[in-house]
C-alpha positions in Angstrom: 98.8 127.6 37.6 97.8 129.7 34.5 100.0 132.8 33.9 101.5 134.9 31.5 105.3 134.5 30.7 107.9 135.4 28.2 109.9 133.7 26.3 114.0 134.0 27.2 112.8 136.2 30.5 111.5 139.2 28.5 109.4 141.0 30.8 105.6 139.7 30.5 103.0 141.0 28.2 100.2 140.4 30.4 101.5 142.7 33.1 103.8 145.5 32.5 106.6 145.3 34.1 106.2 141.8 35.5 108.4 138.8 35.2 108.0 135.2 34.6 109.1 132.6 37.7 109.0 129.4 37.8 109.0 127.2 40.8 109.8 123.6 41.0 109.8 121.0 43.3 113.1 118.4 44.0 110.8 115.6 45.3 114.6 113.5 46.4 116.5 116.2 47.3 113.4 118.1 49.5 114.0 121.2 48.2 112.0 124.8 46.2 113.5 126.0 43.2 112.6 129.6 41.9 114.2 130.5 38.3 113.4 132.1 35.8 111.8 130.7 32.9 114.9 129.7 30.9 115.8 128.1 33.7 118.5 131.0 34.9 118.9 132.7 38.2 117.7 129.0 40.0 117.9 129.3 43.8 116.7 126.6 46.3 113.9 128.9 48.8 112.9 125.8 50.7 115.0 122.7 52.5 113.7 120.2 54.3 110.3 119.6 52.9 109.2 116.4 53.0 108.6 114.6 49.5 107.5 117.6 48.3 104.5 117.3 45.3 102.3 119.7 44.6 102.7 123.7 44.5 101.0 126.9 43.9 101.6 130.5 43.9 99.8 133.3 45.6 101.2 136.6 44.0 99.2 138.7 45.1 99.5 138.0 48.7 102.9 137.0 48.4 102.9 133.4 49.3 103.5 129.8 48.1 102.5 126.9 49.4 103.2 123.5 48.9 102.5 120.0 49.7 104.6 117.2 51.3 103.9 113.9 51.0 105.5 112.4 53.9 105.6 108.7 54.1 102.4 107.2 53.1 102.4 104.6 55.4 103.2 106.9 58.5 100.0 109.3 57.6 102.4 112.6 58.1 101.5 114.5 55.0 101.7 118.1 55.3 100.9 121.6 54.0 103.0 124.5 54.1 103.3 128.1 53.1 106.0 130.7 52.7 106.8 134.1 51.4 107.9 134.0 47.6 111.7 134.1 49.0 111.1 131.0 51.6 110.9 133.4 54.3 107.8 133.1 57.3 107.7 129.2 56.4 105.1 127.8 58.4 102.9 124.5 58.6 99.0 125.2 57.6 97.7 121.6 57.4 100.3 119.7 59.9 100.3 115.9 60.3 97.3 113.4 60.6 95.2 115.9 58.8 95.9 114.8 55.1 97.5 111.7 54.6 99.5 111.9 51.4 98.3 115.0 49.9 99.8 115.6 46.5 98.6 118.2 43.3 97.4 121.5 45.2 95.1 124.1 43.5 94.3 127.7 44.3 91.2 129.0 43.8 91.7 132.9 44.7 88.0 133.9 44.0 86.8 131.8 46.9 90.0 131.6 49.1 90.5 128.1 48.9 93.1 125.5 48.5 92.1 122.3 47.0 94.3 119.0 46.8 94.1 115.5 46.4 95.3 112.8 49.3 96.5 110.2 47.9 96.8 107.2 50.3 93.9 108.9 52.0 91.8 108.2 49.1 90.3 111.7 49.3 89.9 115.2 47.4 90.1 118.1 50.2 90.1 121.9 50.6 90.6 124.1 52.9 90.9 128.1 53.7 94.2 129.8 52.6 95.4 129.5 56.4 94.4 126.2 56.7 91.1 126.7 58.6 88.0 125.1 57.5 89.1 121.6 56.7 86.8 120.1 53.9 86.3 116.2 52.5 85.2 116.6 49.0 85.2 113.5 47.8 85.9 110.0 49.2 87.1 106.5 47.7 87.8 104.6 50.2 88.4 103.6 53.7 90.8 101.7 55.8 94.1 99.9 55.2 93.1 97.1 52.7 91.3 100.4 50.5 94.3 102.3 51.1 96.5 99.6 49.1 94.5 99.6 46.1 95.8 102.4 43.6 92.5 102.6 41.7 91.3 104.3 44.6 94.0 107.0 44.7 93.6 110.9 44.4 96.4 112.4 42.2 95.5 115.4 40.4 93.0 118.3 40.9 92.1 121.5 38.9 89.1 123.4 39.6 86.6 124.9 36.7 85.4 128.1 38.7 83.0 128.6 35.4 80.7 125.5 36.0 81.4 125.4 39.6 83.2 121.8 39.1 86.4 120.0 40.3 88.2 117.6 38.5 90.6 114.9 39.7 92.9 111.7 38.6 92.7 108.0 40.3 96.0 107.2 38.5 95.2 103.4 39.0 98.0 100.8 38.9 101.3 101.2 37.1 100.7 101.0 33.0 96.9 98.7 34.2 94.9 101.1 31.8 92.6 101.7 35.1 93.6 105.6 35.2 91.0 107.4 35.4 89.8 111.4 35.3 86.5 112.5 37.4 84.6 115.5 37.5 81.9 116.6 40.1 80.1 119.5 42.0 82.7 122.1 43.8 80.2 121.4 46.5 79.1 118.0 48.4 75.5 117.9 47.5 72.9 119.0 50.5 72.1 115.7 52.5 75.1 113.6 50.8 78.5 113.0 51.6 81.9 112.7 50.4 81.5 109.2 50.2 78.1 108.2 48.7 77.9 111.6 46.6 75.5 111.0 43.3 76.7 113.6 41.0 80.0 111.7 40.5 80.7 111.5 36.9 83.7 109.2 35.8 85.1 111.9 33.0 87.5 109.5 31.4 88.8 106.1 31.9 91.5 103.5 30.3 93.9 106.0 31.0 98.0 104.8 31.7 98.4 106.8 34.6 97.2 110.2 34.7 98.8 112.6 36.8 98.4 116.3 37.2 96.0 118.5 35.8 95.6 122.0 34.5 92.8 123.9 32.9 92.9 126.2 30.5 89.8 128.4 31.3 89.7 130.6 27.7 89.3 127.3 25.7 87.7 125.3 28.2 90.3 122.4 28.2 91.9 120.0 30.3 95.7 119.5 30.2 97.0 116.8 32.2 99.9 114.4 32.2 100.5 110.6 32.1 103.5 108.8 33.7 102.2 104.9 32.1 104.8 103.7 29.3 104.6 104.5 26.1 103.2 104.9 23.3 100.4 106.2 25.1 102.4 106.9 28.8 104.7 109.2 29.5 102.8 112.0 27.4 101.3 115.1 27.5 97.5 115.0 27.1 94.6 117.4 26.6 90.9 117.3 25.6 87.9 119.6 25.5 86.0 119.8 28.5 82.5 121.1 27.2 83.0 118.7 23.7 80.7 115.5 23.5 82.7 112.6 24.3 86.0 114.8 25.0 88.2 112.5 23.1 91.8 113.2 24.7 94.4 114.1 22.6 98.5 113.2 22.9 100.5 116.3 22.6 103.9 115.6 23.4 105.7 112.5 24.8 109.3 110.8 25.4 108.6 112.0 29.5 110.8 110.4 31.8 107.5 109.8 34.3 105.9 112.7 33.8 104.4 114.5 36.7 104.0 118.7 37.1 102.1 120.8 34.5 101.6 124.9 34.1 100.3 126.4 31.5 101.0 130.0 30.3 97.8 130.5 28.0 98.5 134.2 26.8 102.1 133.2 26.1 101.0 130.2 24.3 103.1 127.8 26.2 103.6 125.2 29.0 105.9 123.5 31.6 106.4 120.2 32.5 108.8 118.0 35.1 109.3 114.6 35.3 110.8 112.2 37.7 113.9 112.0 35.3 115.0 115.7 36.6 113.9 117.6 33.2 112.0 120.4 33.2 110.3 121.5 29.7 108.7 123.5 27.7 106.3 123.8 24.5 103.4 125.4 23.1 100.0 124.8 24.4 99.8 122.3 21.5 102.5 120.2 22.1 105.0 121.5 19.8 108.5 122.5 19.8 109.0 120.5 23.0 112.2 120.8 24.7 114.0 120.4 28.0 115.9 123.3 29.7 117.0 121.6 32.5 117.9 118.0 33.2 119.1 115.4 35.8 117.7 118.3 38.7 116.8 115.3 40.8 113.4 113.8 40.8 110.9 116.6 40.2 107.2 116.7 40.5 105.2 119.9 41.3 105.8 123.1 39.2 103.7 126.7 39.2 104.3 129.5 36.6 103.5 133.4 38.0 104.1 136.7 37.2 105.7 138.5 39.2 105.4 142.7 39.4 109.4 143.5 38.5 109.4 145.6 42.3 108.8 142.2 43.6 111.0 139.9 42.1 
């Protein structure tokens, strides 16, 4: 999620009087962290989540939600939400809706929630409460489909601009067969979310792409890559609106890279990896350097603002 944040846990320029949080997800431990963005004042707000992936913040109503992955062969993913603090917890997409959801994105303007289902082989939305249940996109179908990774949803942003989602097939581990695709926010009138035409395969011969973040203001894609290296395990970024979009390695030396947020005003950007590190670095890649490490295995991570009453 793309917010403004201070370095050391200066109050924010963006917003007077706000402060940077962070939340992270313990994907083995099944836990929330909240910290700041030096990594002090961590507390665990959520136990018990179920392989917990992707995350996103709602500041302005107050909430976070979050998905869990359950066990992919069981088909008991699950959404939930909460109050910043892990109070009100409660289910808004409960099992044998989504099968392995994972990234989750929130787009605010239109009161949606859009994530990626992994095992289900599907890109989804919904309504902030869970109502209105969507199938964007589909890959795949059945048990034999299910088993075959080129067909599996990872990572979702959402270009409000162009009216456009983007998403990762990650593919096998280190095959080359990752993939990014881009499409219509909106199933085309008289197609589906299987046979949709305006489908357009974004990039391929990627490692294993993984999350993905936009950076509205200059119109490019951030995403990361858990394949080995040299070209796995990175940080990655092209130009969305540039012919050919040629994607660009920004940082590396991940431990299985997984959650990206991006602060664009603050010229910076977290990432987590399986390894337990969280980091940080400019937008471009430099100055790269953990704050955190051996946290357990981590995956999601969102980057708000907070107004300072609120904190």
């Amino acid at each position: 999620m793309t917010d403004d944040v201070a370095t050391k846990s200066k109050p924010v320029s963006g917003q007077k009087g706000a402060v940077g949080r962070l939340f992270v997800l313990e994907l083995s431990g099944g836990r929330i962290h909240s910290m700041k963005p030096d990594g002090s004042d961590k507390k665990v707000i959520a136990n018990g989540c179920h392989l917990p992936d992707g995350v996103v913040v709602d500041v302005e109503a107050g909430h976070i939600y979050w998905t869990n992955m359950g066990v992919p062969n069981l088909n008991d993913g699950t959404i939930e939400r909460a109050d910043l603090d892990g109070g009100n917890r409660k289910f808004i997409v409960p099992q044998g809706i989504t099968h392995t959801p994972k990234q989750i994105h929130l787009e605010k303007r239109s009161g949606k929630l859009y994530w990626c289902d992994r095992e289900g082989m599907r890109v989804m939305r919904a309504n902030l409460d869970g109502t209105n249940i969507e199938t964007l996109v589909k890959t795949g179908e059945g048990e034999d489909d299910s088993r075959d990774a080129t067909k599996w949803c990872v990572g979702i942003t959402v270009d409000p601009k162009r009216g456009q989602i983007y998403w990762t097939q990650k593919g096998p581990d280190n095959a080359s067969l990752g993939r990014i695709f881009r499409a219509g926010i909106d199933v085309p009138k008289g197609e589906n979310a299987a046979s949709r035409t305006d489908i357009e395969t974004w990039l391929d011969g990627l490692p294993e792409p993984i999350d993905l973040e936009l950076d509205l203001e200059s119109r490019v894609l951030y995403w990361t890559d858990r394949g080995n290296p040299p070209l796995g395990n990175t940080v990655n970024r092209a130009s969305v609106d540039a012919p050919g979009h040629e994607p660009e390695i920004i940082a590396g030396d991940l431990m299985e890279g997984i959650g990206i947020a991006l602060d664009v005003p603050g010229n910076r950007m977290f990432v987590t990896d399986l390894g337990g590190s969280v980091y940080t670095a400019k937008l471009d890649g430099s100055e790269m350097r953990p704050f955190l490490f051996a946290q357990g295995n981590l995956s999601g991570v969102a980057y708000v603002e907070i107004p300072s009453k609120e904190k």
